[in-house]
Structures are given as C-alpha cells and as structure tokens.
N, C-alpha and C positions, 0 to 999 in steps of 0.2 A: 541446562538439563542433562546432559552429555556427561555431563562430569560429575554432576550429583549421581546418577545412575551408576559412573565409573567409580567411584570411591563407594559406594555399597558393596558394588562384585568386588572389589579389593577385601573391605569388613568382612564379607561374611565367607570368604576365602579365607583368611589368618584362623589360625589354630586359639582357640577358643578355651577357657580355662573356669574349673568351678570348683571352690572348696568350700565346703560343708560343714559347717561347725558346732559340736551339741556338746554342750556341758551338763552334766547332773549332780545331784549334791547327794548322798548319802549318811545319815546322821545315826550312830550307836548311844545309847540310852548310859548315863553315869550316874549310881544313885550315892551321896554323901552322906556318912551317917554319922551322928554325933560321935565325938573325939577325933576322927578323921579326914586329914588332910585332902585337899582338894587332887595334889601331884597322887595320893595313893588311892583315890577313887577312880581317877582316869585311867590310871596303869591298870587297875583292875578291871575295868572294864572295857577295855581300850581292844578290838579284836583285831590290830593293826603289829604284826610281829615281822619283826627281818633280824635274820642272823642274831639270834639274841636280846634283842633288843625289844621293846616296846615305846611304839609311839602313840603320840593321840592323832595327829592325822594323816593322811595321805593323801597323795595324788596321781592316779594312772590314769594314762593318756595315751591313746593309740590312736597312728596315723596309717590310714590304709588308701592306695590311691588305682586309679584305673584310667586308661586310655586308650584311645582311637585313632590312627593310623586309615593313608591314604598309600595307594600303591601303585606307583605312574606303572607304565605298561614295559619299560625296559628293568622292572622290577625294583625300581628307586620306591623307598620308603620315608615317609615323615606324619609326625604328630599331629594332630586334628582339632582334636578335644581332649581334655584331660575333665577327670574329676575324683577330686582329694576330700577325704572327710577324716576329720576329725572329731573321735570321740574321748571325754572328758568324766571322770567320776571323781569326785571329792569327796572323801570320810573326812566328817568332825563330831566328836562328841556336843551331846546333850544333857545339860544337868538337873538332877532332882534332887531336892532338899537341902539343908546347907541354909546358912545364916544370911543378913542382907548385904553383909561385907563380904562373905565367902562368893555370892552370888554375879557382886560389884567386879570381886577379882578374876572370878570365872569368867565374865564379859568381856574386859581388857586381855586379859588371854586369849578367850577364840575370836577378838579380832587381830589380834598379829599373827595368831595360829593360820586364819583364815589371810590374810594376807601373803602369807609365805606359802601356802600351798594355791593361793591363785599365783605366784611367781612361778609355780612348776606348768600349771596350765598355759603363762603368757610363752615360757619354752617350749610346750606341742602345740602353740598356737602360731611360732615364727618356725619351726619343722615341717607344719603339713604347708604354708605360705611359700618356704622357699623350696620344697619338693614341687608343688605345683609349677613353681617359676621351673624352677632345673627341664621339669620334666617338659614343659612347653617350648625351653631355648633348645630342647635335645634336636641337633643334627641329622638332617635327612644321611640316611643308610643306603649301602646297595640292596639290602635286602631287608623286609621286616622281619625277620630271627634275629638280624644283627642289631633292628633297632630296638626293637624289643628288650634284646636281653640287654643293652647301653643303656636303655633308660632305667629300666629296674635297679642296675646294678648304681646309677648318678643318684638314684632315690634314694635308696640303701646307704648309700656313702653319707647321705643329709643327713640320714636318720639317725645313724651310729654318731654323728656330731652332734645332736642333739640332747643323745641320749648322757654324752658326754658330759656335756653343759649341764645337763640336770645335776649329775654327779657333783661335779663341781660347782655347782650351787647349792649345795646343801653342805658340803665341806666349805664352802666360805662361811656362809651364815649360821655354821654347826646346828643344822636341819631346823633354823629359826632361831633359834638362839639369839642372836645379835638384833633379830629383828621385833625382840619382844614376846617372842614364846618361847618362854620358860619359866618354870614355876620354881621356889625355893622351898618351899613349904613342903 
C-alpha cells in the first residue's frame, strides 16, 4: 500500500504534457467547361498563389504551445505542464462538370494531391510532438525568466527545423509531383 501510494505522489509530481491536434479541410469550387482541360480549370480557379506560382492545394499548419512552471523557494525553476496544439487547414479543389473520364482523372489526382499535402500535415504533426517533448526535457533554471526564455527559444529552434523539412519536402517531391500530382493535360 506504501508504495502504491509512493509511485502516485512520484506520477503526479512529473511534468505532465498535452498536444492538441485539429485538422480541417478547406475545399475551392473548380468548374470545367467543354474544350477545357482539367490542369486549366484548377489553375483558374485555384485561390492558392505563392511567389508566382499557382497551386491546387495547400497545407498550413501552425504549432503554438504554453506551459507551467513550479518555483522552489531558492528561486529554482522547472516545467510542470506543458500544452502544444496544433492546428491543421488543408485546401483541395472540388470539381464540377467535365466528362466521366475527366472526372475518373480528377479522382486519381486529388488522391496523390491529397496524399502529399497530408505529408505536410504528418511534418506539423512530428513539430508540435517533439516541441512538447523539448519543452517537457527543458532543464530546471536558476530562475523562471531564464527558463522561460530557454524553453521558448529550444521550441523555436524545433520549429524552424520543421519548417525546413517542409521546404524540403516539397523540393524532393517537386510539391507532389513524384507522388502523383500532376496533371499533363
């Protein structure tokens, strides 16, 4: 009894950790009109632009996280609770009109489309997981300013590698391409 007792106050002592995680899907209307290829329907109605470019989908995803701190009485600081959320919006077009073979091909498309931009999501899905982790291994401090601004900044450092990784995931896969979206038509 002793010891079951003793391993609870141990449990509910340790720094505690929660990430949150919501995805939503976002869908733009693409209407195909006879003579008109499938690639210049989407481009036109695609409201998804960076630097030039038009794509049919996207993925942003932002990790935002908060935590709680204990503060011994010699002014030692450390972690408590942590809790990371991640939020998730996915744009893919939706198509009107257009033939059953146009329709066939459009299907096989926003499934690799849709594949490749859940790849962007499974990367702010392993960001806000190891910011949690960071931010719960972070080091008690002599002070909480000092732990404070350490953790932020070990967060921060995940983040920017994340955001990396994305990059470079879209330059492997020339932003799906390889993985089956992409149209020739």
């Amino acid at each position: 009894m002793k010891q079951a007792l003793l391993l609870l106050l141990v449990l509910a002592s340790a720094a505690q950790a929660e990430v949150l995680d919501r995805l939503h899907y976002r869908y733009y209307d693409a209407h195909l009109h006879s003579g008109e290829s499938l690639s210049q329907a989407l481009a036109q109605a695609s409201p998804i632009r960076e630097q030039g470019q038009v794509f049919h989908g996207y993925t942003r995803w932002r990790v935002d996280w908060r935590f709680w701190w204990q503060e011994e009485r010699d002014g030692r600081c450390r972690i408590t609770l942590t809790r990371t959320r991640l939020d998730t919006e996915i744009t893919l077009p939706r198509l009107a009109g257009g033939d059953a073979q146009q329709r066939q091909r459009f299907e096989q498309y926003l499934a690799a489309l849709r594949e490749h931009e859940l790849g962007h999501y499974h990367i702010g899905q392993a960001a806000a997981a190891e910011i949690d982790a960071v931010l719960l291994d972070t080091p008690e401090y002599p002070s909480c300013n000092e732990l404070q601004r350490q953790a932020n900044q070990r967060a921060n450092a995940v983040l920017q590698r994340h955001v990396q990784d994305e990059r470079r995931y879209d330059r492997d896969t020339g932003h799906g391409r390889s993985q089956g979206a992409w149209l020739t038509d």
